[in-house]
C-alpha positions in Angstrom: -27.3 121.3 246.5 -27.1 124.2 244.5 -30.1 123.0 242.4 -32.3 122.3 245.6 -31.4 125.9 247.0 -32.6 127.8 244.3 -35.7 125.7 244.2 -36.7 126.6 247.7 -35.6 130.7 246.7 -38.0 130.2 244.4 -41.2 129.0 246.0 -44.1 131.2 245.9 -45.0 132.4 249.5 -47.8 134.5 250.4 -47.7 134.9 254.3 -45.7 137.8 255.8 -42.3 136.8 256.3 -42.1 136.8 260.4 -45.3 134.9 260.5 -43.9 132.5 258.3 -41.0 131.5 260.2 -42.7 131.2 263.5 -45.0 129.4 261.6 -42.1 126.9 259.9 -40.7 127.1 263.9 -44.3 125.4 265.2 -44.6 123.1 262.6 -41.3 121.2 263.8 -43.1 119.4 266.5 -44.8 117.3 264.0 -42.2 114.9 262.7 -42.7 112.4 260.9 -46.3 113.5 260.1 -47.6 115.4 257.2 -50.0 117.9 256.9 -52.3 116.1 255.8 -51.9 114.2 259.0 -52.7 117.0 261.1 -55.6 117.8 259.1 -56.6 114.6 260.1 -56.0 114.5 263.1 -58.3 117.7 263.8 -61.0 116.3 261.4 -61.2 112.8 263.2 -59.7 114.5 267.3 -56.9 112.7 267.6 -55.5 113.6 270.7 -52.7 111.7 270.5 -51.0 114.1 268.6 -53.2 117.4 268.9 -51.9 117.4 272.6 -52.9 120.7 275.0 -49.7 122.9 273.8 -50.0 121.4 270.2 -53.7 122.8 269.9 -52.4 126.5 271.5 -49.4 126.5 268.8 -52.1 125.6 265.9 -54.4 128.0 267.6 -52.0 131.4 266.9 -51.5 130.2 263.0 -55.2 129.8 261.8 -55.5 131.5 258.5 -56.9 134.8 258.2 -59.1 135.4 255.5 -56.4 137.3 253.7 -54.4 134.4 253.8 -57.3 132.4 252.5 -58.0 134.4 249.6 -54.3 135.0 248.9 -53.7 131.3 248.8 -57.0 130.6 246.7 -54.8 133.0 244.0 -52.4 129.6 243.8 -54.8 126.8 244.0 -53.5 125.1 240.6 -49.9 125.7 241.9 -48.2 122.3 242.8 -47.5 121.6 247.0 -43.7 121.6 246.7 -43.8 125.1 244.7 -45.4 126.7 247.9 -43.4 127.5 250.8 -43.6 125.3 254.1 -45.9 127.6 255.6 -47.8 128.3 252.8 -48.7 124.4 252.1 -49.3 124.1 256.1 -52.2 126.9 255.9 -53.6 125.4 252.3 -53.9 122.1 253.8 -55.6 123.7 257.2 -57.8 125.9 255.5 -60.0 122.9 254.1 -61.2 122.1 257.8 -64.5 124.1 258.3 -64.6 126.3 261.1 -60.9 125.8 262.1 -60.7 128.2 264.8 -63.6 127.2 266.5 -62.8 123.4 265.8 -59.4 123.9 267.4 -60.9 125.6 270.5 -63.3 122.4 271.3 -60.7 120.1 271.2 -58.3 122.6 273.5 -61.5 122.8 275.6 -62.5 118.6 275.8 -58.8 118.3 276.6 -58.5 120.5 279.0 -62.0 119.7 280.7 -61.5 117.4 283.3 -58.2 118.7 284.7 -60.2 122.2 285.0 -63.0 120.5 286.2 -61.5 118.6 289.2 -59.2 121.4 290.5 -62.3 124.1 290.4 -64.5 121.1 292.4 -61.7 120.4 295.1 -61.8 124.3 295.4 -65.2 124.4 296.2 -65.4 121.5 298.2 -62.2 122.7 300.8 -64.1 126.1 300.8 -67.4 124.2 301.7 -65.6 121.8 304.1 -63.7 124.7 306.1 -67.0 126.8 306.0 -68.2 124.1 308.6 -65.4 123.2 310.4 -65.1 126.6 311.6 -68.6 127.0 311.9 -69.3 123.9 314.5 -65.7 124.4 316.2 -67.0 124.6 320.1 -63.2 124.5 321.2 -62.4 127.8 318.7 -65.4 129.7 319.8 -64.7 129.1 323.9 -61.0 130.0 322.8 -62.6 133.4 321.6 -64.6 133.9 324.7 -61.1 133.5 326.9 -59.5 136.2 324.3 -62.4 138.7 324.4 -62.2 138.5 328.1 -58.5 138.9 328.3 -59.1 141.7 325.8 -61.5 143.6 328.3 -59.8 143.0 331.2 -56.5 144.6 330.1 -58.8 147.7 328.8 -60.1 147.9 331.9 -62.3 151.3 331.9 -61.4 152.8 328.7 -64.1 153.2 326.1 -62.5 149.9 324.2 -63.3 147.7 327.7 -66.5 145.4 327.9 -66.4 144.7 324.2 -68.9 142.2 322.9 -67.0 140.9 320.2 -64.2 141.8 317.9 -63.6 141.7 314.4 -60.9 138.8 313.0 -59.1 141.1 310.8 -58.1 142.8 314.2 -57.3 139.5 316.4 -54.0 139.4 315.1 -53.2 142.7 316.1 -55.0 141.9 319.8 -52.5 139.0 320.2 -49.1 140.8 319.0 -49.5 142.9 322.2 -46.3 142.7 323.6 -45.5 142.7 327.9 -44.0 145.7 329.0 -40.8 143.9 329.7 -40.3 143.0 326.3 -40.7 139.6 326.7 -43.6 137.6 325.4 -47.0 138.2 324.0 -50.7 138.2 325.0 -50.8 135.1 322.4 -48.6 133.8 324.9 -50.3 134.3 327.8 -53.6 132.9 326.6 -51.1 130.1 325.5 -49.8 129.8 329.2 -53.4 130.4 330.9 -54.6 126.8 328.8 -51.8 125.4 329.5 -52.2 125.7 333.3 -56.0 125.8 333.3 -58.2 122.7 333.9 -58.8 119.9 332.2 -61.9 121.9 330.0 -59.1 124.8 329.1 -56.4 122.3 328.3 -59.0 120.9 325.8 -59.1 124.0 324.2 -55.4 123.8 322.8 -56.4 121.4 320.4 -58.6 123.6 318.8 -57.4 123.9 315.3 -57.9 119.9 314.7 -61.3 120.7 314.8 -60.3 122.4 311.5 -57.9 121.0 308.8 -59.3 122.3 305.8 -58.7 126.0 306.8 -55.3 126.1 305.2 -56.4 124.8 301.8 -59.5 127.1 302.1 -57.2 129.7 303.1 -55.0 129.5 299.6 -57.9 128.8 297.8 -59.0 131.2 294.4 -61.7 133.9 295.5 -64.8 133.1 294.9 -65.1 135.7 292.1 -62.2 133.9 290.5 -64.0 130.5 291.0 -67.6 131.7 289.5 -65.5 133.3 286.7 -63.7 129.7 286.4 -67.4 127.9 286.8 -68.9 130.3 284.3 -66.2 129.0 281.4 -66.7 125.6 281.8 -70.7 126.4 281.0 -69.3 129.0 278.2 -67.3 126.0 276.7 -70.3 123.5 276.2 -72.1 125.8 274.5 -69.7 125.9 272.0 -68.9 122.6 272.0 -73.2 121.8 271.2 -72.7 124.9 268.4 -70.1 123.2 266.5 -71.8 119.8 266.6 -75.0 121.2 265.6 -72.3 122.3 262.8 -71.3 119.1 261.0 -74.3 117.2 259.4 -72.4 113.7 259.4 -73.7 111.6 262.6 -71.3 109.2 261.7 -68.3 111.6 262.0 -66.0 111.0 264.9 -65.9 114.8 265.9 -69.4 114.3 266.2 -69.6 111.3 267.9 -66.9 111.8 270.6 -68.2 115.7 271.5 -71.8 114.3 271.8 -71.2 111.7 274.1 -68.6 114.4 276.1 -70.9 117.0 275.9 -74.1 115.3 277.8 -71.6 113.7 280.5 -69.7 117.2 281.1 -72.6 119.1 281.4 -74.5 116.4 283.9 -71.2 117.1 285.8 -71.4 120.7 285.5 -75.0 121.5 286.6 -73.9 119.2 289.9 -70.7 121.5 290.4 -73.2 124.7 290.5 -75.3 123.6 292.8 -72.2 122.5 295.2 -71.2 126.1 294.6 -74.2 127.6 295.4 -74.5 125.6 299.0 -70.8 126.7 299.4 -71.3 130.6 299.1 -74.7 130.0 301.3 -72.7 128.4 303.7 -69.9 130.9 303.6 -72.8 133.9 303.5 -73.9 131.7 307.0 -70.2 131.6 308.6 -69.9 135.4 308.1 -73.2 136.6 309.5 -71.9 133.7 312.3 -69.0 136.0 313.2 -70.9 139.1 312.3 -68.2 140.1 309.6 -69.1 142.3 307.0 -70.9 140.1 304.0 -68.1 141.3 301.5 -65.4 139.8 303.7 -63.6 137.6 301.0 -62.8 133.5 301.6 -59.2 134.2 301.4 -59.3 137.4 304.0 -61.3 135.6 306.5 -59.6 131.8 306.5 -56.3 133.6 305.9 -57.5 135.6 309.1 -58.0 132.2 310.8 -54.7 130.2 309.4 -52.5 133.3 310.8 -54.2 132.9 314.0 -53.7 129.0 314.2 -49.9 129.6 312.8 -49.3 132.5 315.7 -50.9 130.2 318.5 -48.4 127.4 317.4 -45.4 129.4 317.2 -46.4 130.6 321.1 -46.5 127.2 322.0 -43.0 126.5 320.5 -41.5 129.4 322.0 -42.9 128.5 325.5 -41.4 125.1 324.9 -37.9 126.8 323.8 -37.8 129.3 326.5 -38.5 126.1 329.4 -35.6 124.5 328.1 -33.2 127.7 328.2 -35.0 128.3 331.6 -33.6 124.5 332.7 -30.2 125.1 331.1 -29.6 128.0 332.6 -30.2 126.6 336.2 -28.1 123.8 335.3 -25.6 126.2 334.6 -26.4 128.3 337.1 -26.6 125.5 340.1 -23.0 124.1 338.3 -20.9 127.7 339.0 -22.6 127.7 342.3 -20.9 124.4 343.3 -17.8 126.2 341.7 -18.2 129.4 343.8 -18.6 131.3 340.9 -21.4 133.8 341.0 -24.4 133.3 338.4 -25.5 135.8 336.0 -28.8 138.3 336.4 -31.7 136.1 336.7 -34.3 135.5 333.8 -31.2 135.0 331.3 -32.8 132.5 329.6 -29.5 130.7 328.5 -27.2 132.0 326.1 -29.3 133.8 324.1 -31.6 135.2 326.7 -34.1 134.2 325.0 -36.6 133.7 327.6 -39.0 135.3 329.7 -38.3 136.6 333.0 -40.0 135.1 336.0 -43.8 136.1 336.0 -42.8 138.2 332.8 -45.9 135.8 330.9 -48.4 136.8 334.2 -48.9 140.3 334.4 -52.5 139.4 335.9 -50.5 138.3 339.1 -53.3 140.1 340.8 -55.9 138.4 339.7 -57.2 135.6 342.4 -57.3 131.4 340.7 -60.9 131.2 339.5 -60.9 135.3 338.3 -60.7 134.3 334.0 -63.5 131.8 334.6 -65.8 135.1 336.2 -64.8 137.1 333.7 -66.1 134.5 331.0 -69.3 134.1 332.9 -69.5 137.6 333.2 -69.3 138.6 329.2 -71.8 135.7 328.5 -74.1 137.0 331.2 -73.6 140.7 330.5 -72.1 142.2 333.3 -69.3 144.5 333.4 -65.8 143.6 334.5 -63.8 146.4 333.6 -60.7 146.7 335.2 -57.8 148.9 334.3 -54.1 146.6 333.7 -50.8 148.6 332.0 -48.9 145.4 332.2 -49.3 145.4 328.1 -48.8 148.1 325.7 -51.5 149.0 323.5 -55.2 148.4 323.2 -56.1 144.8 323.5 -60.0 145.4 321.2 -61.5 147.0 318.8 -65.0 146.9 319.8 -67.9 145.6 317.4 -69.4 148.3 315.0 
């Protein structure tokens, strides 16, 4: 023990100490298998052992060419005189073009995982780009709010809007009743609800449209053409280092030639799906007339909050009906008791709910009056008419 200590105090190392043992640290994942195996396993691509966090690791311990010529010093000096770390680098250093050898293998191994996720990207982006676009039930929906929108405005300078910019939709349908209850998303909720068979249609709308979430969390698109851009970066490098080894009958060689021409045949279809998905984007904005810079994720997130706060109006209409019927059976049950029932518009125990006609605060207008008002924004004439019953302004007109 004694002996075998001193001989390993005693081994000639070259590499700067820290180095070394993160080095010696790495090298542990390779049990069982010399250096020499390794070697050969980057020579020949073996990817059963030069796996995608094996090729990192090896990646950060390339030999510099201090190392190089500090090692070339020892060339004569036996393996087991050199320290771990030291034979590790003299064994690597006989692959040509380590670095650069390494960094093809790390890219062929990481290619088709990078390639799939960056085409599902494009293709939910493209997908979403025309549900939107052709979604007949989402732009009548629009219509109803524009209209609701002018009609609360009445004659102030933000009434008889011809359109309105998503990013301030949200905002439009936040507007809350003066009696605290309820929200213009609520009413327009309420109005399809009880509307005709065309209206009730309408609440379906965001069927029309299931790709908006995923399009909505996908990367930007200056992220994706960044992601595209590497893939074409990477088989260049990959055709450099074949054009590199003069052996045809190498397996580096064979394997990357035969990857390369099948990767890039995938690669030059992936552009051009990217290039009819920003054209159709380009299309969907100038649709909406939103700004051209208006980014994937700010305009389908725009649309997903939308979609979310319609749904969540609908479940609160649902809650608030069933705390509405419990607290008439409650209420009808003390009457039989003779006990007398609380303020009307409770809305059970929480009083949660609405009060009656707290959703309608266009009690005045006649049955038929929203359908005018739609036919009266598409045909240009002005309906302005002034409501408080909601705080705030309901547009922001069209710049």
């Amino acid at each position: 023990s004694s002996a075998a200590s001193v001989c390993i105090r005693d081994r000639i190392r070259v590499i700067e100490p820290r180095r070394a043992q993160n080095m010696t640290i790495m090298l542990s994942r390779f049990k069982n298998r010399t250096f020499a195996d390794v070697r050969r396993a980057v020579d020949e691509l073996d990817t059963t052992l030069l796996t995608v966090d094996t090729l990192k690791a090896l990646e950060k311990f390339v030999p510099t060419p201090e190392e190089i010529a500090a090692l070339a010093e020892h060339a004569d000096t036996p393996a087991e005189r050199l320290g771990k770390a030291e034979q590790f680098m003299r064994e690597m250093a006989h692959v040509e073009r380590l670095e650069e050898r390494l960094q093809s293998i790390l890219f062929f191994t990481q290619f088709q995982a990078r390639f799939a996720a960056l085409q599902q990207e494009v293709h939910v982006l493209r997908t979403a780009c025309g549900e939107v676009r052709d979604n007949v039930k989402l732009q009548r929906l629009l219509e109803l709010v524009l209209a609701v929108g002018n009609y609360i405005n009445g004659s102030t300078f933000r009434g008889g809007a011809f359109g309105f910019k998503l990013g301030s939709l949200q905002k439009m349908l936040d507007l809350k009743h003066n009696n605290g209850k309820g929200t213009l998303m609520h009413y327009i909720v309420d109005t399809l609800e009880a509307g005709d068979k065309a209206k009730q249609e309408l609440l379906s709308f965001m069927a029309e449209m299931p790709s908006v979430p995923a399009a909505a969390r996908a990367q930007p698109l200056a992220q994706l053409t960044s992601d595209l851009a590497k893939l074409g970066s990477g088989l260049v490098s990959i055709e450099k280092e074949v054009t590199q080894i003069d052996d045809s009958s190498n397996k580096f060689v064979k394997v990357m030639t035969k990857f390369h021409a099948a990767a890039a045949a995938k690669v030059t279809k992936l552009r051009e799906q990217f290039a009819s998905m920003t054209e159709a984007y380009k299309a969907l904005l100038k649709f909406f007339c939103e700004d051209a810079t208006v980014p994937t994720e700010e305009f389908f997130g725009s649309m997903q909050r939308f979609v979310g706060a319609f749904l969540q109006a609908r479940q609160d209409k649902k809650i608030w009906a069933q705390q509405a019927a419990a607290a008439a059976q409650s209420a009808e049950r003390m009457k039989k008791l003779g006990v007398k029932a609380g303020p009307p518009g409770a809305g059970g125990p929480r009083g949660g709910g609405p009060k009656p006609g707290g959703l309608n605060p266009f009690a005045g207008l006649e049955k038929g009056s929203l359908d005018s008002l739609l036919m009266g924004l598409k045909s240009g004439t002005d309906n302005r008419l002034h409501r408080k019953s909601f705080r705030g302004n309901a547009n922001e007109k069209k710049k």
